[in-house]
C-alpha positions in Angstrom: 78.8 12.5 -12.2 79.8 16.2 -13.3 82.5 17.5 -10.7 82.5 14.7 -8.4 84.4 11.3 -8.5 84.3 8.5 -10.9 86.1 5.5 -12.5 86.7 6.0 -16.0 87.2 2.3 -18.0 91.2 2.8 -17.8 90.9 2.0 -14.0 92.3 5.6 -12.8 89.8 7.6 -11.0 90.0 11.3 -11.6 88.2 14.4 -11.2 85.2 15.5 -13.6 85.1 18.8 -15.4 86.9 22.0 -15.6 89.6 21.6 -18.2 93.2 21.4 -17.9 95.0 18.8 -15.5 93.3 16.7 -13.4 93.8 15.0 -10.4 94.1 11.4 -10.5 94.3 8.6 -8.1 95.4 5.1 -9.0 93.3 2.3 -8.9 94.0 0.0 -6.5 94.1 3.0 -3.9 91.9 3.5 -1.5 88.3 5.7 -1.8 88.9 7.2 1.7 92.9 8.2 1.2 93.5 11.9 0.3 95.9 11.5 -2.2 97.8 14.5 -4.1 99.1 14.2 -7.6 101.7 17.1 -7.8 101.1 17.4 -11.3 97.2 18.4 -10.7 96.3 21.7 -11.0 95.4 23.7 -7.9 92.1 24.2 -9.1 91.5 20.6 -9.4 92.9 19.8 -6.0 90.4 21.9 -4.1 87.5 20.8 -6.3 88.2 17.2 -4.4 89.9 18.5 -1.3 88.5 22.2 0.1 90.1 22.3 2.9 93.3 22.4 1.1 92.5 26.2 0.0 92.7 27.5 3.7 95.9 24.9 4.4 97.7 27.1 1.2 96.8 30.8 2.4 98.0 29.5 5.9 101.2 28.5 3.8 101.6 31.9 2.2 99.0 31.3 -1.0 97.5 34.3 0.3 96.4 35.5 -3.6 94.1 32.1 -3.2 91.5 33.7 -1.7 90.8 36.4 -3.6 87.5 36.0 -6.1 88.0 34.4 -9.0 91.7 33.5 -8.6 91.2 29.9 -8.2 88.8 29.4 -10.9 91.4 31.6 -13.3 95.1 30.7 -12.0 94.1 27.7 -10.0 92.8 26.0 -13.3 96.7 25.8 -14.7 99.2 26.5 -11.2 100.4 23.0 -10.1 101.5 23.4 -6.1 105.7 22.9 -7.4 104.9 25.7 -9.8 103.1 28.1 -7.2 105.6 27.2 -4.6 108.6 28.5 -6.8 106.7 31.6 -7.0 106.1 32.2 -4.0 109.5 31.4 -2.9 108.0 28.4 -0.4 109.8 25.1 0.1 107.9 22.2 -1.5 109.1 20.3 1.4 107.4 22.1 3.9 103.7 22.6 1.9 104.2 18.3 1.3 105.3 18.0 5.5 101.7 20.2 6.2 99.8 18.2 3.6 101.0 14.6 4.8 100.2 15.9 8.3 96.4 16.6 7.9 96.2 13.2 6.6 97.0 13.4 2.7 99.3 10.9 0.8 101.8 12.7 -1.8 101.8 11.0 -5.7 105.6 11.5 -6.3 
């Protein structure tokens, strides 16, 4: 299904299309968890999650709502690389994520 969801043979569910990192869930977790793999590119995250776009300008990402930035820097930021940049504590941008309901892939 091109940009949605699916189950590849290996048993890791990740995100369709656009190239670079994806975001990838393990098997065995559950469809309705929001689960964040640090390692995904920003782009990828909001292609699964939206709502994480708006929760990151709250945070400071303010550039992430300008046209075209997601779909250009958001195809290779991770949110530990974007963080650093910005000068905004990991810890706090996990805290906000884990508290609109999203599990953190360490």
């Amino acid at each position: 299904m091109a940009g949605g969801i699916h189950r590849p043979a290996g048993g890791i569910q990740s995100l369709a299309g656009g190239g670079g990192m994806q975001a990838r869930f393990p098997a065995g977790g559950r469809m309705d968890e929001k689960r964040i793999d640090l390692n995904a590119s920003v782009y990828s995250l909001c292609g699964a999650y939206p709502e994480i776009r708006d929760l990151m300008a709250e945070l400071g990402f303010t550039d992430i709502l300008k046209p075209g930035m997601l779909q250009s820097a958001g195809r290779f930021m991770t949110l530990p690389r974007g963080a650093a940049l910005r000068k905004i504590d990991l810890g706090l941008i996990k805290d906000k994520l884990r508290e609109r309901g999203f599990v953190i892939m360490e």
